[in-house]
NUDREN-257884 format. One record per residue (C-alpha): residue number from 0; residue in one letter; x negated, y, z. Coordinates in steps of 0.1 Angstrom, whole numbers, padded with zeros to 4 digits. Example, Ala and Ser with C-alpha at 12.3 -4.5 7.8 and 13.67 -1.06 7.14 Angstrom:
<sites>
(site 0,A,(-0123,-0045,0078))
(site 1,S,(-0137,-0011,0071))
</sites>
This chain:
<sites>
(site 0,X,(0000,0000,0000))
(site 1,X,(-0017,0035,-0013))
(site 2,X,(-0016,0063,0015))
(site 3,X,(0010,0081,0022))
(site 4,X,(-0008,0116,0032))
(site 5,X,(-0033,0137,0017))
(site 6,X,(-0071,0125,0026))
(site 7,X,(-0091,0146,0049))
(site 8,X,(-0124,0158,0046))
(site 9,X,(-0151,0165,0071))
(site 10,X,(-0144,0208,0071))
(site 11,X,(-0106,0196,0069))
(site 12,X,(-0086,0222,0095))
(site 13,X,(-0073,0195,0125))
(site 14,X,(-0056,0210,0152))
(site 15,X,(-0049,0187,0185))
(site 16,X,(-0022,0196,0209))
(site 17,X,(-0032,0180,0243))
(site 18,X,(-0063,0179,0260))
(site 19,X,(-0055,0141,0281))
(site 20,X,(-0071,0110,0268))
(site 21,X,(-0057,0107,0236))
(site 22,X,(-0061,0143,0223))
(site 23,X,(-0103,0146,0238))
(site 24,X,(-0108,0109,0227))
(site 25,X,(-0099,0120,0193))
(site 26,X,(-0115,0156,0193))
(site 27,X,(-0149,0139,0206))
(site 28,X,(-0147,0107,0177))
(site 29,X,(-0141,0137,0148))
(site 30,X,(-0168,0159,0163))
(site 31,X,(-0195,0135,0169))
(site 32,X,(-0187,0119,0133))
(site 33,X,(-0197,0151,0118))
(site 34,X,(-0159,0172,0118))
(site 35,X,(-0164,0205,0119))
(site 36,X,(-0131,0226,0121))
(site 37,X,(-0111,0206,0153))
(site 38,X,(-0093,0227,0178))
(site 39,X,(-0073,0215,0209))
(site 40,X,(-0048,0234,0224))
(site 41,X,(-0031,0230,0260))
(site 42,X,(-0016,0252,0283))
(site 43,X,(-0039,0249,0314))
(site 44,X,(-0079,0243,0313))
(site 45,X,(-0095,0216,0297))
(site 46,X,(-0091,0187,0308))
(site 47,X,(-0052,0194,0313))
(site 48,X,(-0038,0191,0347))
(site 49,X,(-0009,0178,0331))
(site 50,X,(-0024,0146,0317))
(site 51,X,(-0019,0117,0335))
(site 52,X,(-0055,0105,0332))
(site 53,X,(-0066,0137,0348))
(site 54,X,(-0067,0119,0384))
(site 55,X,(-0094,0107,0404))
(site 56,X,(-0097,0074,0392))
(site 57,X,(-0079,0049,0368))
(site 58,X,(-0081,0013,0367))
(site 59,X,(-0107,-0005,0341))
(site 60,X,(-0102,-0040,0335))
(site 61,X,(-0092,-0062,0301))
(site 62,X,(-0063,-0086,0314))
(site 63,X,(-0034,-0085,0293))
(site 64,X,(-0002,-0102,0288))
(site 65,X,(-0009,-0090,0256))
(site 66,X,(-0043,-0105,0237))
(site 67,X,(-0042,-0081,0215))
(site 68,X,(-0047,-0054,0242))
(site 69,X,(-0075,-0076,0259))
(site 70,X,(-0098,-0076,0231))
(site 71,X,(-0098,-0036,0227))
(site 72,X,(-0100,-0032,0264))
(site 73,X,(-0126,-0055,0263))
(site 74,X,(-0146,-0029,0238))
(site 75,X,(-0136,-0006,0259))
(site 76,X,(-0154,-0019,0289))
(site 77,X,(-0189,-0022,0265))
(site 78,X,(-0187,0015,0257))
(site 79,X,(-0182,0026,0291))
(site 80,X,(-0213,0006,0297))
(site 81,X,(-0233,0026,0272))
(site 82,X,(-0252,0060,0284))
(site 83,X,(-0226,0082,0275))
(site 84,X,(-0198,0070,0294))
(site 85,X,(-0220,0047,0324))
(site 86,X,(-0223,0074,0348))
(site 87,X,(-0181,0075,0353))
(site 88,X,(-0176,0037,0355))
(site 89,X,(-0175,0018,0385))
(site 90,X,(-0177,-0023,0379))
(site 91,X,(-0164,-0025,0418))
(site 92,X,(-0143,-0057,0403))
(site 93,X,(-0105,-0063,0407))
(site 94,X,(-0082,-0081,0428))
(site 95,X,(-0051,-0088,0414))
(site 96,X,(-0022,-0108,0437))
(site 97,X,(0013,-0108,0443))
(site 98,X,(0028,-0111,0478))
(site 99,X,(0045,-0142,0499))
(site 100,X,(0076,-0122,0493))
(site 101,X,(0070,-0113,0452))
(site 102,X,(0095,-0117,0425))
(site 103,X,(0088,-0147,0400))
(site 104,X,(0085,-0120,0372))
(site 105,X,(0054,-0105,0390))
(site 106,X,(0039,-0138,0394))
(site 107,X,(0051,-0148,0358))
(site 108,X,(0035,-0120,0345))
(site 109,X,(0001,-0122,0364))
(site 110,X,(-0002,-0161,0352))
(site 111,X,(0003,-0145,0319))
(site 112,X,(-0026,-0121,0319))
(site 113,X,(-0051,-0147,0337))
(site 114,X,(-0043,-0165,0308))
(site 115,X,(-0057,-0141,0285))
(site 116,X,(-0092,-0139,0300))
(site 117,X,(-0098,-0173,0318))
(site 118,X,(-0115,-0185,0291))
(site 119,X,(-0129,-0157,0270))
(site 120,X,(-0166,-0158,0260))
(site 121,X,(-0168,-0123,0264))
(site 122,X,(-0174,-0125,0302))
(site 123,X,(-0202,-0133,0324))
(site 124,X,(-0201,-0166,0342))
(site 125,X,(-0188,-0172,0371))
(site 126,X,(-0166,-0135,0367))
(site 127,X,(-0137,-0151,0382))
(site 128,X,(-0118,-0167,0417))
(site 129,X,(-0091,-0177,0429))
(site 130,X,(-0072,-0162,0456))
(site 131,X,(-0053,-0185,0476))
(site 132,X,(-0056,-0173,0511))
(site 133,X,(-0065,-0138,0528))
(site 134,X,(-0100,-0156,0536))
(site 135,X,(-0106,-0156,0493))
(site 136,X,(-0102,-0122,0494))
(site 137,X,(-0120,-0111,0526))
(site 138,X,(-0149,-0132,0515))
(site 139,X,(-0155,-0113,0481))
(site 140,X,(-0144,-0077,0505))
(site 141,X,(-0149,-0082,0538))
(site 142,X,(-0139,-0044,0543))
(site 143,X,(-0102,-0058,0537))
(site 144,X,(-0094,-0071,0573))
(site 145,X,(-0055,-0071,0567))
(site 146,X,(-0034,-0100,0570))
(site 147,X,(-0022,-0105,0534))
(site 148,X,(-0005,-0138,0541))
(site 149,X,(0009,-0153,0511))
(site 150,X,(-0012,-0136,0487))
(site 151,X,(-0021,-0153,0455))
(site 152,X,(-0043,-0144,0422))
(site 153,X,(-0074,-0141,0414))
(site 154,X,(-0109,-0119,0415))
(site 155,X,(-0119,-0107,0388))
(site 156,X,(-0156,-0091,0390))
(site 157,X,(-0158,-0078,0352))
(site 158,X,(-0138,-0050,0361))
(site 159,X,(-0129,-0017,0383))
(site 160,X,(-0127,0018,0375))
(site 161,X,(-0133,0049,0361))
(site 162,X,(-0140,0082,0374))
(site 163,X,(-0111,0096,0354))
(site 164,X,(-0114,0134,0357))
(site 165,X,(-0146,0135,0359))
(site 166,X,(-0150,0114,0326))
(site 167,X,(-0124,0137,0311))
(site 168,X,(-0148,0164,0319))
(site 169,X,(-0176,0152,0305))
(site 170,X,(-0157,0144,0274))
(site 171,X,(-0149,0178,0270))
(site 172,X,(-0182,0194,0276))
(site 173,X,(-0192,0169,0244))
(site 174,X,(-0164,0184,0224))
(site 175,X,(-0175,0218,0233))
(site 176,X,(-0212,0213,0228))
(site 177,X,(-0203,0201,0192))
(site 178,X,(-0182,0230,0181))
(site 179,X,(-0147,0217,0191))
(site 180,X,(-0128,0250,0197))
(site 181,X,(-0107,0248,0227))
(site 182,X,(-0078,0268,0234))
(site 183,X,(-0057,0272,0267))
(site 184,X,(-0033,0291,0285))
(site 185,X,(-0002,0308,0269))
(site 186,X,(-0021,0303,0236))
(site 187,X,(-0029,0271,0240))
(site 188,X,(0013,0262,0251))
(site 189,X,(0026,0249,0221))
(site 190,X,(0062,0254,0219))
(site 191,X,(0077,0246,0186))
(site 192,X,(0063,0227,0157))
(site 193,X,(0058,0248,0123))
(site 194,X,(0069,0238,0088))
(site 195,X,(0069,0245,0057))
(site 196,X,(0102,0259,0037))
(site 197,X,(0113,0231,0028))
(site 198,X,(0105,0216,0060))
(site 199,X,(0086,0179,0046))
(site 200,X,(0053,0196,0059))
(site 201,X,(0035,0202,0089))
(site 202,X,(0015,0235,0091))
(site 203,X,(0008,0242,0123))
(site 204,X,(0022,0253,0156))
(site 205,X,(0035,0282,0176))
(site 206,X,(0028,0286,0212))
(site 207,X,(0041,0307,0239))
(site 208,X,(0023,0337,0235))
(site 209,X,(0035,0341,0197))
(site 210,X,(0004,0327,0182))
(site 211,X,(0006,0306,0149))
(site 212,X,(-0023,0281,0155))
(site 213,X,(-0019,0266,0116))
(site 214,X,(-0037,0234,0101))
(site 215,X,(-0040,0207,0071))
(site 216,X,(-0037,0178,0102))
(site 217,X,(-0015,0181,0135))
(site 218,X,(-0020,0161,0158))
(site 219,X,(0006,0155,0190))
(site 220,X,(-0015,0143,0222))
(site 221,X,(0015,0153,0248))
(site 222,X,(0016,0123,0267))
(site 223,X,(0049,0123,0288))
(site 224,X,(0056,0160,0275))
(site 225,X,(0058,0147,0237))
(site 226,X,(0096,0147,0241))
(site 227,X,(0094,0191,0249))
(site 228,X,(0076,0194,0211))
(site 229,X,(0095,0165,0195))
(site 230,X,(0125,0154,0206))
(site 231,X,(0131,0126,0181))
(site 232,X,(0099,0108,0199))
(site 233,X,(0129,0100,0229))
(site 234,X,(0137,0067,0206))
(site 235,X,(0105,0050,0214))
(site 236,X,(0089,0064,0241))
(site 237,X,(0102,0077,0274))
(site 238,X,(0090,0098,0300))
(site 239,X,(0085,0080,0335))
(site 240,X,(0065,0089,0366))
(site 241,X,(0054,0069,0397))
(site 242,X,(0041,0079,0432))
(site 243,X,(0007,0087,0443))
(site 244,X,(-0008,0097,0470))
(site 245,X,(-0041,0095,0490))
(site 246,X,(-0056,0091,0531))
(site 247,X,(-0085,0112,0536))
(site 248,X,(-0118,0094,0553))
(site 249,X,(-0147,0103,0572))
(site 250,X,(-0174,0099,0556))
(site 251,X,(-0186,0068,0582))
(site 252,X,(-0153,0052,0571))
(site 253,X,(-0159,0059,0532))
(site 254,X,(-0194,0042,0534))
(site 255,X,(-0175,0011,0550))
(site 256,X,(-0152,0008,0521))
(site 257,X,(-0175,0013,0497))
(site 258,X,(-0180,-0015,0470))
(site 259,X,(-0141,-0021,0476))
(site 260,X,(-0130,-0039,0444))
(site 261,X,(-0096,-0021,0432))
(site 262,X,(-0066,-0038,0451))
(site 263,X,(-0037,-0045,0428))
(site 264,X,(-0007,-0064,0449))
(site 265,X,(0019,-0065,0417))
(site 266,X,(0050,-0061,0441))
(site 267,X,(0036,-0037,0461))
(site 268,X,(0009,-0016,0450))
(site 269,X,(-0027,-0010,0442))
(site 270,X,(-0059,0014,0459))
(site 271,X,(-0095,0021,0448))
(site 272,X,(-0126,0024,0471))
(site 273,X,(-0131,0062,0481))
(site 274,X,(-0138,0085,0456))
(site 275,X,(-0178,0095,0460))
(site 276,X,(-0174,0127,0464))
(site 277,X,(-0141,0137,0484))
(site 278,X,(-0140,0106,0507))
(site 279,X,(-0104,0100,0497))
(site 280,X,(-0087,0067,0488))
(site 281,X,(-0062,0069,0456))
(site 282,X,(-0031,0049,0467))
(site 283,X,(-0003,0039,0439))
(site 284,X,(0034,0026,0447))
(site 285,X,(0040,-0003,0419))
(site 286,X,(0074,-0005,0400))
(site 287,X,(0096,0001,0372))
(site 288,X,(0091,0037,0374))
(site 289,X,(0113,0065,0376))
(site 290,X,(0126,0092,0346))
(site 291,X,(0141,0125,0343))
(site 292,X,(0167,0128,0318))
(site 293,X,(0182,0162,0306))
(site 294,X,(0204,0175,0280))
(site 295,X,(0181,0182,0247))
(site 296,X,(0203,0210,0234))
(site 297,X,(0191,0204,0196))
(site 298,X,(0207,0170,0193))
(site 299,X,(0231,0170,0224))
(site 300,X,(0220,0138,0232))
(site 301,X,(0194,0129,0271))
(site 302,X,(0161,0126,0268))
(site 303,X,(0136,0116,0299))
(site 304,X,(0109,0149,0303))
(site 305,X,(0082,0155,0335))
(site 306,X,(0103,0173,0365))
(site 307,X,(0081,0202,0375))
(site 308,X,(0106,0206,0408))
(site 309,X,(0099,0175,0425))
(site 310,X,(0087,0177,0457))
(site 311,X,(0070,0148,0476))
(site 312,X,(0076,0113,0465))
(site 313,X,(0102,0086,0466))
(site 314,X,(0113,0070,0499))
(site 315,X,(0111,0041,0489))
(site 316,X,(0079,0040,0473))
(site 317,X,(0061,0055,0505))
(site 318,X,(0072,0027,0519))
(site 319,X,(0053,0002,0495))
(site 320,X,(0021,0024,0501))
(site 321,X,(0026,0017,0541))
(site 322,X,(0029,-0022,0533))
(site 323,X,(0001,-0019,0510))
(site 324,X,(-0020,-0002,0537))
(site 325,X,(-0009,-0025,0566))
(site 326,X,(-0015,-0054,0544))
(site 327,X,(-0050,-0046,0533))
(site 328,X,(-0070,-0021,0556))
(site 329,X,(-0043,-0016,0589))
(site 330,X,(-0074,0001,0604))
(site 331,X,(-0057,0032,0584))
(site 332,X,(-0024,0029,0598))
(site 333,X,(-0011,0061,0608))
(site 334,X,(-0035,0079,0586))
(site 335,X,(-0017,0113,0568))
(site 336,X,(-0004,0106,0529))
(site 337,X,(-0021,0141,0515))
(site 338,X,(-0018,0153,0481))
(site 339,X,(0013,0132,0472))
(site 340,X,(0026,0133,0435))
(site 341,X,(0045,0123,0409))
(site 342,X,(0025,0111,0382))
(site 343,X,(0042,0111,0346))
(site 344,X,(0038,0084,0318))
(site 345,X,(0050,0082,0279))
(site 346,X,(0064,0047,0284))
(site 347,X,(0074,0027,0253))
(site 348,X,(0097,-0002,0253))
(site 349,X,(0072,-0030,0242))
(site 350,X,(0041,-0013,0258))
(site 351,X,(0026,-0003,0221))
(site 352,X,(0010,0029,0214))
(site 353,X,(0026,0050,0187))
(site 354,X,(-0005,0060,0166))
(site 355,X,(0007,0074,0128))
(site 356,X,(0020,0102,0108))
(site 357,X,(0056,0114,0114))
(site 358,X,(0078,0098,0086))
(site 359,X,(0092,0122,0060))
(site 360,X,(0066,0152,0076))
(site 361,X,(0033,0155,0059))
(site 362,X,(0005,0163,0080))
(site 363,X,(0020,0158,0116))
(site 364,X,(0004,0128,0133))
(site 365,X,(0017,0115,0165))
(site 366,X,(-0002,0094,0194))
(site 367,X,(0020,0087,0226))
(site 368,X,(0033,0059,0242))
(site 369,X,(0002,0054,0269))
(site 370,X,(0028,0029,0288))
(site 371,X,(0002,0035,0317))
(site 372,X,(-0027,0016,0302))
(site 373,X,(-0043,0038,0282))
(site 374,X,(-0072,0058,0304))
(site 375,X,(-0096,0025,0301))
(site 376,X,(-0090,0031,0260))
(site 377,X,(-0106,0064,0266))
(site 378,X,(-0143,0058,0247))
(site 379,X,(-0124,0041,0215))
(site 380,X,(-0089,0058,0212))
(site 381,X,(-0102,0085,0193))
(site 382,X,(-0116,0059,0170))
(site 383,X,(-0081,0048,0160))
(site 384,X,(-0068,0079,0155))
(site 385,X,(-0098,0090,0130))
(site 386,X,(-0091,0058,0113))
(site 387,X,(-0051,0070,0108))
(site 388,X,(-0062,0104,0094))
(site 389,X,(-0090,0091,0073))
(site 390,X,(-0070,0068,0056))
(site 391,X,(-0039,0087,0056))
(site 392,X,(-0013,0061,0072))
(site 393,X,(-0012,0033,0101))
(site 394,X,(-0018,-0002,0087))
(site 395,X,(-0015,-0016,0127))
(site 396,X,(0023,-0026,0126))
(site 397,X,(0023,-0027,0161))
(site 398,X,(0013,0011,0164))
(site 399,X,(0038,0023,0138))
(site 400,X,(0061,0047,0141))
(site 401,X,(0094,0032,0150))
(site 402,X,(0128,0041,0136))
(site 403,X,(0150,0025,0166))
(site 404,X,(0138,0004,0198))
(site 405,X,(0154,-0005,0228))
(site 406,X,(0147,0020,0258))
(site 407,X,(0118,0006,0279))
(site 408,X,(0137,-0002,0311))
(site 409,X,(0129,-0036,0318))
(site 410,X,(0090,-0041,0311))
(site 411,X,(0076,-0077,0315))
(site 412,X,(0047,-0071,0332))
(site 413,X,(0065,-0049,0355))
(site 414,X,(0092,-0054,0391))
(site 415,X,(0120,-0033,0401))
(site 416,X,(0144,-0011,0387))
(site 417,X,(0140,0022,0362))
(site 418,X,(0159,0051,0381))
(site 419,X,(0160,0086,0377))
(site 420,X,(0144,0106,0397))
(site 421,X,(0176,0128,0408))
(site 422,X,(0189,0101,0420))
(site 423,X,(0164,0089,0447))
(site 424,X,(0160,0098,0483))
(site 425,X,(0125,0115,0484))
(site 426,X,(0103,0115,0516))
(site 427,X,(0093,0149,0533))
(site 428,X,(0077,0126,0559))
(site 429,X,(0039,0127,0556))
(site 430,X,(0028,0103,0586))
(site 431,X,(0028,0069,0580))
</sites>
């Protein structure tokens, strides 16, 4: 099948509207391949508070329901070995369990991504255990004194995390170094998508300020915002959020908990050794996730977008993070939850990114649908994005753009219930 858009060459205008994972990962793959005229746009700094990889750390590891997704995390994991990247990965490994008192579908599903690595080639010997009893686990992390009766699963020790933000930094620094023009604030807020007259090409964007930032390539990095710039993204990809929050150590008890594999309890929740430089643990409710729909006034029909009202998190999943805790390190029992949020996801239905060119609209690519596994992508994403632009169309099927899917409400690989977020009792509380 011949392309569908116009080739691009190496001066080509491109204009990226996000600075997260996807839209750096690209700007940084164009600019260090020799692309000369790339600018990003967002409406804070660079990297953009409003990405959901912008955190302190995100999980790194290749297992996968999914093969598919295995083998590119797996290349993923190799770059972020490599100079550029080693300095934000941490190879701390990975527990992965499910509770006595865990759904079938989280244990289903965790069978299901074992499955997908047990046996590869690509890692070291001896990279995995099994976790059959508490004493499994407190023999690989002896730091973890908790009871965790009835947890199952395995270690996995070619894995861990990445310093997100600071990654995201460095990425950015790159893209500035190589002449990527980068473009915040109001004039970086892109607020409406530009056409041409007869409205089958993309030119460009217009941002808050009443700047016309124009280009032969558009490219829409929004993440969960994508639905504010393009509505008609709502039938594949839906914005959902889940809680965070974090306990504040000493930094005594950081250097006990350091070399603390990432702690991923499927029905309950998952926490990363303190950060290096803060002393802070990242904690993470596990769920179905939660949305926000509202009346899109263009089409009258609901569409899920980020709530930027919401304060504190959900009741409900405080109270996972306090079984996680007690479960794993009760020593912190009664420790303040600081700096809780609601962190915000483009979730597709089947878990696929949506990587191509807007149908019937020359020159406007999309790339959304993170499903919250994308950050660990961020050394190759870019990659797959330059390959869409250079060739002028997506030839993954999987990563197509999708005329009508299902909403992503029940996710295998994932326990509970979608709700919206109106709807949920939120906790003021802050002690455990």
């Amino acid at each position: 099948m011949p392309p569908i858009q116009s080739p691009i060459s190496k001066d080509s205008s491109i204009l990226i509207v996000g600075a997260g994972v996807f839209g750096l990962s690209t700007a940084l793959h164009l600019a260090q391949d020799g692309y000369t005229n790339i600018t990003v746009l967002d409406r804070e700094n660079v990297p953009s508070p409003y990405s959901a990889g912008n955190d302190l750390n995100k999980i790194v590891r290749a297992e996968y329901e999914d093969p598919f997704y295995t083998e590119l995390a797996l290349d993923a994991i190799k770059k972020w070995q490599t100079p550029f990247w080693a300095p934000y990965i941490r190879l701390t490994g990975y527990v992965l369990a499910t509770s006595a008192s865990s759904p079938s579908k989280a244990r289903d599903s965790l069978h299901k991504s074992f499955l997908s690595i047990n046996t590869h080639p690509a890692f070291p010997p001896a990279s995995f255990s099994p976790v059959t009893t508490a004493q499994d686990i407190r023999h690989a992390a002896p730091m973890l004194e908790g009871p965790m009766e009835g947890w199952t699963g395995y270690i996995n020790k070619y894995a861990g995390y990445a310093r997100a933000a600071k990654a995201l930094e460095h990425a950015a620094a790159v893209c500035s170094d190589l002449g990527v023009k980068l473009v915040t604030g109001d004039d970086g807020y892109a607020i409406e998508v530009l056409y041409t007259a007869a409205g089958k090409e993309c030119i460009g964007v217009k941002t808050k300020s009443g700047t016309t930032h124009t280009a032969s390539k558009t490219v829409i990095c929004l993440g969960a915002h994508i639905g504010t710039l393009l509505p008609g993204i709502a039938q594949q990809v839906t914005a959902k959020s889940w809680a965070v929050a974090h306990i504040q150590l000493t930094a005594s008890e950081a250097e006990a908990m350091r070399g603390c594999p990432v702690v991923n309890c499927r029905d309950l929740g998952f926490f990363f050794e303190p950060d290096d430089d803060t002393h802070k643990i990242k904690l993470c409710a596990n769920g179905a996730g939660y949305t926000n729909y509202v009346s899109n006034a263009g089409s009258g029909k609901k569409l899920s977008v980020p709530s930027t009202s919401i304060v504190g998190i959900p009741r409900e999943d405080e109270n996972l993070i306090k079984r996680l805790i007690a479960e794993t390190i009760p020593r912190f029992v009664g420790r303040e939850l600081i700096d809780r949020f609601i962190c915000w996801c483009s979730d597709a239905a089947n878990s696929d990114y949506v990587i191509d060119f807007v149908p019937g609209c020359g020159g406007l690519v999309v790339v959304t649908g993170d499903s919250g596994h994308a950050f660990k992508m961020l050394p190759i994403a870019g990659k797959w994005v330059q390959q869409v632009l250079e060739a002028g169309m997506q030839s993954t099927r999987r990563w197509k753009w999708k005329v009508s899917v299902k909403g992503s409400e029940d996710i295998s690989w994932r326990v509970g219930h979608v709700q919206d977020i109106k709807d949920v009792q939120m906790s003021k509380v802050t002690k455990l």
